[in-house]
PLY file of the C-alpha trace (Angstrom):
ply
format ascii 1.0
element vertex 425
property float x
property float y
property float z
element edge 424
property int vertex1
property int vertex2
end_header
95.66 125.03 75.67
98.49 122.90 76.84
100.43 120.29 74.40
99.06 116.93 75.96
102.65 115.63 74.30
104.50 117.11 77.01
102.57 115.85 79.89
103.95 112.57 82.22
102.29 109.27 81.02
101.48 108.58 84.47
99.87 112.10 85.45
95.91 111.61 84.18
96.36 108.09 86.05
97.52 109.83 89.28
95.61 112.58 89.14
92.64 110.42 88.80
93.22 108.28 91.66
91.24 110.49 94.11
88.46 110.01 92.44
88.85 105.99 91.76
86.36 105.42 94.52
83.59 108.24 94.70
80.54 107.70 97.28
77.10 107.09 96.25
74.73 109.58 95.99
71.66 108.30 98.71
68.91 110.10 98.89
66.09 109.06 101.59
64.30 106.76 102.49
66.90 103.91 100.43
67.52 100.59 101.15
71.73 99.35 101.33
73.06 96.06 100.67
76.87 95.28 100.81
78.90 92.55 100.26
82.56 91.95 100.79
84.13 88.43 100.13
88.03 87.70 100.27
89.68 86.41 96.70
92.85 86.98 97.57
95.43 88.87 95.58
95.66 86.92 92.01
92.24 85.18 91.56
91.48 85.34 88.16
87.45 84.95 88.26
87.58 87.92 90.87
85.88 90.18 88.02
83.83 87.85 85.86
80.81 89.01 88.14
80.99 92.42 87.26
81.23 91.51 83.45
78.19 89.29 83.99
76.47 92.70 85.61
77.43 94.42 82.73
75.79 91.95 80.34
72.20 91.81 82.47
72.17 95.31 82.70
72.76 95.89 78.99
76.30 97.88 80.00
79.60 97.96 78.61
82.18 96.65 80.74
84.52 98.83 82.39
88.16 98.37 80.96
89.95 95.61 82.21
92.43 97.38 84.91
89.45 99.25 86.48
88.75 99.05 90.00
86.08 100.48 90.48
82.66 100.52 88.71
78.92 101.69 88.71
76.45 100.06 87.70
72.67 100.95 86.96
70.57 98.03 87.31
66.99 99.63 86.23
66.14 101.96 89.35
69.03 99.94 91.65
72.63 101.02 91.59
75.45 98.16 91.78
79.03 99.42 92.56
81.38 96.88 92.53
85.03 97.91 94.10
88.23 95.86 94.13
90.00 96.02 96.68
93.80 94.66 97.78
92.53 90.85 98.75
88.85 91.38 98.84
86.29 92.46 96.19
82.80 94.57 98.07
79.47 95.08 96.06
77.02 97.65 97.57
73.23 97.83 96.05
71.24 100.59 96.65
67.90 100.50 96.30
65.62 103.59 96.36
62.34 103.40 98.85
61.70 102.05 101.97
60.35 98.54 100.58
57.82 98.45 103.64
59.50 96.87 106.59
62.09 94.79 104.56
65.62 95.53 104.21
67.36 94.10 101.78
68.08 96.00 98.31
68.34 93.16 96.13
66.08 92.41 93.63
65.39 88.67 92.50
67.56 88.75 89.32
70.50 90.82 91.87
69.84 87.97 94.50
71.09 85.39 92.33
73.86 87.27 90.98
75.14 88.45 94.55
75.06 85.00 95.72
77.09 83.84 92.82
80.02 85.83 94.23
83.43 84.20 93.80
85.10 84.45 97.21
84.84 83.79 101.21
81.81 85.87 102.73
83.56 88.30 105.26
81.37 90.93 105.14
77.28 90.96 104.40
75.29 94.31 105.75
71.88 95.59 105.12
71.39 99.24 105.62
68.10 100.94 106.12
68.36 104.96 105.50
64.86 106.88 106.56
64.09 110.51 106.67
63.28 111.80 109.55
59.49 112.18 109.08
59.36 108.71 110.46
57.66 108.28 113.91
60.91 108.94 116.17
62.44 105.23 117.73
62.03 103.78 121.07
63.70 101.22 122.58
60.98 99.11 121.58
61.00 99.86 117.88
64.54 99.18 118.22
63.65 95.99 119.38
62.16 94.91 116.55
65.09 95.91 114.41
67.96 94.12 116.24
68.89 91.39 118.27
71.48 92.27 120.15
72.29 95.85 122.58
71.45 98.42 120.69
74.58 101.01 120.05
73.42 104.73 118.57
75.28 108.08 118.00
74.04 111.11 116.16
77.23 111.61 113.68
77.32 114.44 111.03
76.69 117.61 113.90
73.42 116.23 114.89
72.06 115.95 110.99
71.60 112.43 111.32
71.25 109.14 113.77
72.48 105.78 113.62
72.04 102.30 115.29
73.42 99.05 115.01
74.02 96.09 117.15
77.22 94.48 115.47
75.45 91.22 115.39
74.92 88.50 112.54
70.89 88.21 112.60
69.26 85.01 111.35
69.24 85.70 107.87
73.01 86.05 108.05
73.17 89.91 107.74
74.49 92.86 110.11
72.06 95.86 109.77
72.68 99.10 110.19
69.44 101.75 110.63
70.07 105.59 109.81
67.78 108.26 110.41
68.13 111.30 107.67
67.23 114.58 109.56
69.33 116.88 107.53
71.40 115.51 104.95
72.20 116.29 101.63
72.39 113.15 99.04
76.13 113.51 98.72
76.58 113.65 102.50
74.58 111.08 102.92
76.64 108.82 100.09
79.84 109.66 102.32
78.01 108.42 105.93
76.59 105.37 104.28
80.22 104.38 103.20
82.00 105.28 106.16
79.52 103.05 108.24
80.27 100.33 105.74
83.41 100.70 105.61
83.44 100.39 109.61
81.53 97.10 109.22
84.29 95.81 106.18
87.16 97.25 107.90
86.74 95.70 111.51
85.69 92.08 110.28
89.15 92.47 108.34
90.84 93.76 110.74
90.43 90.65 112.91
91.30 88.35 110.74
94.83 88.40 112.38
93.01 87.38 116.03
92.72 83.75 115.90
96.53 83.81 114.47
97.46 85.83 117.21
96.03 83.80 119.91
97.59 80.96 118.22
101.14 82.26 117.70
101.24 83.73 121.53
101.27 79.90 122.53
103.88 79.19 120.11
105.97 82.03 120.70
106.09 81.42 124.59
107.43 77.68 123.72
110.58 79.48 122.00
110.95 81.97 124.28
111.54 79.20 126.92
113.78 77.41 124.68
115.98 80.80 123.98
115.69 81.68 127.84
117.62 77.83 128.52
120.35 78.52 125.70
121.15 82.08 127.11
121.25 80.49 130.43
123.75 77.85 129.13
125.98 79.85 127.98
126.87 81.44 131.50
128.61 78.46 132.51
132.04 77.71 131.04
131.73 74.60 128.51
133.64 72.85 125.64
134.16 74.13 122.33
131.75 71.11 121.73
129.28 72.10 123.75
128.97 75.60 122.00
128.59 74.27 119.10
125.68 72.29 120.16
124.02 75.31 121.53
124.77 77.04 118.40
123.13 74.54 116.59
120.17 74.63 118.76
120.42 78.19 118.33
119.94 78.41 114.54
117.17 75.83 114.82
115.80 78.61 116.95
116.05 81.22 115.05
114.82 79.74 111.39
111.60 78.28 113.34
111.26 82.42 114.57
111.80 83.84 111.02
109.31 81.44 109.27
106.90 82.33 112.02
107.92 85.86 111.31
107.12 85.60 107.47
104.03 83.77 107.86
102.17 86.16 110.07
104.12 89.87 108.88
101.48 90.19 105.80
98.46 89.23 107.59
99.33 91.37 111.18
100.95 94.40 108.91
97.25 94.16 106.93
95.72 94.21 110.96
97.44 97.43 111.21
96.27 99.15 108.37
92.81 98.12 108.54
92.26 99.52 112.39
93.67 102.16 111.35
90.85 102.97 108.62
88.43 101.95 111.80
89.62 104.38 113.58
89.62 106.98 111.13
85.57 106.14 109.83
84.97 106.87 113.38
86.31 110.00 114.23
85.13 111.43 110.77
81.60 110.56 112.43
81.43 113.47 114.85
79.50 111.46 117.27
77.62 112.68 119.89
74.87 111.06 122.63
72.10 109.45 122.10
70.48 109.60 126.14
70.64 105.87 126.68
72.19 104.19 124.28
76.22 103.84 124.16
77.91 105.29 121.79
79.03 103.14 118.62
82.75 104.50 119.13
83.27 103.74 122.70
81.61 100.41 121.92
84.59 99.54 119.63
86.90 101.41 122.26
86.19 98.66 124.64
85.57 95.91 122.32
87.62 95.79 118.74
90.72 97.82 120.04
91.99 95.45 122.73
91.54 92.77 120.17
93.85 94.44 117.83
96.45 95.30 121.16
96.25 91.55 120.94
97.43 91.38 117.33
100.20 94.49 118.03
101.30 93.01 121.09
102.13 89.58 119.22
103.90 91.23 116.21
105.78 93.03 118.70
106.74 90.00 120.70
107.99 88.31 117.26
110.35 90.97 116.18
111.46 90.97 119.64
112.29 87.16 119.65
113.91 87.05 116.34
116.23 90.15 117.93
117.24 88.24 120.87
118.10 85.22 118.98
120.28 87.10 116.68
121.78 88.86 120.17
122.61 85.29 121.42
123.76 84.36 118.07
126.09 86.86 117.97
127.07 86.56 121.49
127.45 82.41 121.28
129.41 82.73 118.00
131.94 85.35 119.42
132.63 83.16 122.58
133.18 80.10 119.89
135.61 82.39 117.74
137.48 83.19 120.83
137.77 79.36 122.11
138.44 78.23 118.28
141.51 81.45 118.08
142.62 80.18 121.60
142.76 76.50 119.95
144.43 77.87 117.24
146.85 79.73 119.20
147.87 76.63 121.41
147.94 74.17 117.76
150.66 76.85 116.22
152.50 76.82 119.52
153.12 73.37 119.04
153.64 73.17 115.76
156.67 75.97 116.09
157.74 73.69 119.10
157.90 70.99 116.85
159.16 73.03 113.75
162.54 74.06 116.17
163.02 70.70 117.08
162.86 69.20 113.48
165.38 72.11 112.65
167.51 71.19 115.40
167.18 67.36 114.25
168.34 68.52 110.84
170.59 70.31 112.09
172.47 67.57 113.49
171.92 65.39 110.72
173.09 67.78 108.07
176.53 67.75 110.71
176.38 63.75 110.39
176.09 64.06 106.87
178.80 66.76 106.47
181.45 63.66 108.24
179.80 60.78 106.24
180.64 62.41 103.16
184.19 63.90 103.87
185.29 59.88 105.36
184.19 58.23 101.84
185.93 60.90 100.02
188.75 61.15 102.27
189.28 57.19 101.85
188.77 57.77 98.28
191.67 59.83 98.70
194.02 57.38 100.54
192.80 54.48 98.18
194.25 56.67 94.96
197.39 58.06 96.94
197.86 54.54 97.86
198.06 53.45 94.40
200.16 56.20 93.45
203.02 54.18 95.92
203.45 52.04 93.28
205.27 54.32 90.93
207.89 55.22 94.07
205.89 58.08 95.72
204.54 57.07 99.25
201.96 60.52 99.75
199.35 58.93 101.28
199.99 59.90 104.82
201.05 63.75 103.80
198.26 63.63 101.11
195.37 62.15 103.73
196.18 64.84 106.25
196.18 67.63 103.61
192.76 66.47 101.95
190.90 66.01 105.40
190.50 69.62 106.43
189.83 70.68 102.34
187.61 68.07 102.29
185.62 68.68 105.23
185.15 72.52 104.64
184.04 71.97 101.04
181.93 69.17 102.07
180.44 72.37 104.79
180.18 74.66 102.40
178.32 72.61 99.97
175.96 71.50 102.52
175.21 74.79 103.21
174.76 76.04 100.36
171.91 73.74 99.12
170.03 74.55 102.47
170.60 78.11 101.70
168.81 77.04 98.03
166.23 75.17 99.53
165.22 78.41 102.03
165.02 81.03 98.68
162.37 78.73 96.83
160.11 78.43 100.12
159.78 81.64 100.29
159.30 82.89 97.32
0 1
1 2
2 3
3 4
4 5
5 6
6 7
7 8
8 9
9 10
10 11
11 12
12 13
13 14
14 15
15 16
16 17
17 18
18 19
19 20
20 21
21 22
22 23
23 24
24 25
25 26
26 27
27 28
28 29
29 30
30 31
31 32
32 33
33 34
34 35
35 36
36 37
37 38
38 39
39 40
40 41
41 42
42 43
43 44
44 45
45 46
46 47
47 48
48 49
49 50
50 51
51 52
52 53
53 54
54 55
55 56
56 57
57 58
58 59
59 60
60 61
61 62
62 63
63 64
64 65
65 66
66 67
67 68
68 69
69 70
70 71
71 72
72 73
73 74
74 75
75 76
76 77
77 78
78 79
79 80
80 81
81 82
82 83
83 84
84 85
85 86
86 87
87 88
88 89
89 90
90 91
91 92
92 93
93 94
94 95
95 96
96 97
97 98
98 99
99 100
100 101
101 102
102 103
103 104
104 105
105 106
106 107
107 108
108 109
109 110
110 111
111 112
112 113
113 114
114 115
115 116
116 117
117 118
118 119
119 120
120 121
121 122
122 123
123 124
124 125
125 126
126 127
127 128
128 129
129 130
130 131
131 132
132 133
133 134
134 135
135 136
136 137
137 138
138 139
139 140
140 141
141 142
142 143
143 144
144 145
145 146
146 147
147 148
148 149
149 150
150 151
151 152
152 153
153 154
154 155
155 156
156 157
157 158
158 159
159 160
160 161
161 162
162 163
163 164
164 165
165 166
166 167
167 168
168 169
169 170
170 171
171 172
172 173
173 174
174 175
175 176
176 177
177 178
178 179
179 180
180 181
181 182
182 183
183 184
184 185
185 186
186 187
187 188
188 189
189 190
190 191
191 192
192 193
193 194
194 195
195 196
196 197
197 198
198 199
199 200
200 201
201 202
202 203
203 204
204 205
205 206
206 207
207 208
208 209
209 210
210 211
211 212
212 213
213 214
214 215
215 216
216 217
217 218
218 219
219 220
220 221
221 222
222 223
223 224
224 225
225 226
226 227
227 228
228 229
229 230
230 231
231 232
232 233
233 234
234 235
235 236
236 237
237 238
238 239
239 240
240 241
241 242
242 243
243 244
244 245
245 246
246 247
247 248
248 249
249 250
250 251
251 252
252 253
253 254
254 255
255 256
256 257
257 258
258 259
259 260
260 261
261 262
262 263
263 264
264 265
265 266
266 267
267 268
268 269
269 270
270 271
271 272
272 273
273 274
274 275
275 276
276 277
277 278
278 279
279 280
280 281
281 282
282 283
283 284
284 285
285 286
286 287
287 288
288 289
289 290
290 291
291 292
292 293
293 294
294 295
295 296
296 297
297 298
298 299
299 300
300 301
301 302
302 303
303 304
304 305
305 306
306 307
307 308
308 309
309 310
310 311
311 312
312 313
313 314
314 315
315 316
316 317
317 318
318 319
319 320
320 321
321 322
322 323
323 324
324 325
325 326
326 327
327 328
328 329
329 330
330 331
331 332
332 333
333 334
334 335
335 336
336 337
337 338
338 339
339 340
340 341
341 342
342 343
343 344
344 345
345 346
346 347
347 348
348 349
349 350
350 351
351 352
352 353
353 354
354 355
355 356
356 357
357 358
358 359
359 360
360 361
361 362
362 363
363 364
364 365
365 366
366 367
367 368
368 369
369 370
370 371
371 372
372 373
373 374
374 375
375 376
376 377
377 378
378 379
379 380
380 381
381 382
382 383
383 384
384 385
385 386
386 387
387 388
388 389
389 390
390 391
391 392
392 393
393 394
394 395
395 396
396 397
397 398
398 399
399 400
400 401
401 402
402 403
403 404
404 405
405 406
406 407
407 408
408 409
409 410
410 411
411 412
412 413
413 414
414 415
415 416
416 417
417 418
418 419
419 420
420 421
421 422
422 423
423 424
């Protein structure tokens, strides 16, 4: 026996998970009600239902992470599923109940109606054996409302009909005829057809956003069609920056778009996708007359979710050509704000060489203005040295003019020299 020490927390858990969400067993005739009503992600009161089961049925509770639970309510099974944002409840009730079809029982009644959540999904399901008097399209009549859709699914073992359509009583119905089917297999049909029914409805939730956002998004794409064009002309550095501006408007107005519709369209996606898959694990073949339930949804629920595809596509597709004339508008701003840049340091060296050249001269100026006060410093004291007897101050001026004016140079140019060495370092 293996050490149960060793093994991954996480493997009984994943290992499990193929078997969170077994079918019922149905065995004919049976009567199918399901539910499925949108909480949302995080609502807290999404399972108080099923604990409220529990307790009329005399059951424990299942623990508190479980998804999934069963539920036997006397002779009527309850399972009760939760799912990603909605929560479905399928009764099944055994026997035919004479003509009716609903599975719920007057205490069940209440309770299902007590749901927490939006409706989106409510489905009666009638499963008969096949010792029934065979349909016409008169007993069909008297079933549904609407065009009748039928397939045989399962290789021929059984037949189903359905009309898609909300009858008075506020229920789709769904009628199966048992010929051959085993209780298990017919636990897996009667949840793929219910899961067709949840599925589509949720599926389509992203329509009416679609067909809104297509108006919206043809407003922008007109507004990002005039900027592109703008830019072709030459303009201002101004005038970029306007349509840059106008631009990143643009493009935050396309992102929130973007991030309000990717959950519910990405959701769209996934849920056809299960459609499509219930379908072709139907195996359906003719029923002479009667069209089948797949090519119904071929020509009906699939261009409705081209609708949805075609509008996520057309979002991604705007927010890429903003950022292209982002990009493209910015660059032709760098270039026109370097060019600026370019002509601003050409003037300033212009004006750096003249101010050199004006110091330049100045520093010369200087150079003179200091060597004539020190040379007549010079001739004052030489002059006052002709008192004692010596006259030097013609001899002595000419001698100090030249030594005065190089060291006055060389001082000069030595504090400039100074001056350079700390601005660079």
């Amino acid at each position: 026996m293996l050490d149960p020490s060793r093994d991954h927390p996480l493997r009984r858990i994943l290992n499990d998970e193929v078997h969170a969400r077994p079918p019922l067993r149905c065995q004919s005739p049976a009567r199918i009600t399901h539910f499925a009503l949108m909480t949302g992600e995080d609502r807290p009161d999404a399972r108080d239902p099923l604990e409220v089961l529990c307790e009329m049925a005399g059951k424990r509770p299942p623990p508190l992470d479980a998804r999934y639970a069963l539920v036997e309510f006397g002779p009527v099974t309850v399972k009760w599923e939760r799912h990603t944002e909605f929560v479905s409840v399928t009764i099944v009730a055994p026997g035919d109940g004479g003509d009716g079809w609903s599975a719920l029982t007057p205490e069940l009644e209440s309770w299902a109606y007590g749901l927490p959540g939006v409706r989106l999904v409510a489905v009666h399901l009638r499963l008969e054996p096949d010792s029934e008097t065979p349909h016409t399209a008169e007993s069909l009549a008297t079933h549904f409302s609407g065009e009748v859709l039928g397939s045989f699914v399962n290789g021929m073992d059984a037949l189903v009909w359905t009309d898609f359509r909300i009858g008075r009583d506020g229920y789709t119905r769904w009628l199966v005829r048992d010929v051959k089917l085993t209780p298990p297999r017919a636990g897996r049909l009667v949840q793929r057809l219910l899961e067709i029914e949840t599925y589509r409805i949720a599926a389509l939730l992203a329509l009416p956003m679609a067909r809104e956002t297509a108006s919206q998004l043809g407003a922008m794409e007109r507004k990002l069609s005039d900027i592109v064009a703008s830019t072709v002309s030459d303009r201002r550095s101004e005038e970029e920056a306007v349509l840059l501006d106008r631009l990143t408007r643009l493009a935050a107005e396309a992102e929130g778009q973007l991030n309000l519709n990717r959950y519910r369209f990405n959701a769209s996606t996934a849920y056809a996708e299960l459609v499509e898959r219930r379908i072709q694990e139907l195996r359906e073949d003719r029923i002479e007359g009667l069209q089948r339930i797949g090519v119904f949804l071929a020509r009906r629920f699939r261009p409705a979710m081209r609708t949805c595809e075609t509008v996520a596509r057309r979002q991604a597709d705007l927010v890429d050509g903003i950022a292209r004339a982002s990009s493209m508008l910015r660059t032709r701003v760098d270039v026109q704000l370097a060019g600026q840049n370019a002509d601003l340091l050409r003037s300033m060296d212009e004006r750096t060489g003249a101010q050199l050249r004006m110091q330049e001269a100045v520093e010369g100026l200087s150079i003179f203005a200091i060597s004539y006060y020190v040379i007549g410093l010079i001739k004052f004291l030489l002059e006052g040295v002709g008192v004692f007897g010596l006259h030097l101050e013609k001899p002595g001026t000419a001698i100090a003019v030249p030594l005065v004016l190089g060291f006055a140079w060389y001082s000069v140019r030595k504090v400039r020299r100074r001056i350079r060495k700390n601005a660079r370092t």
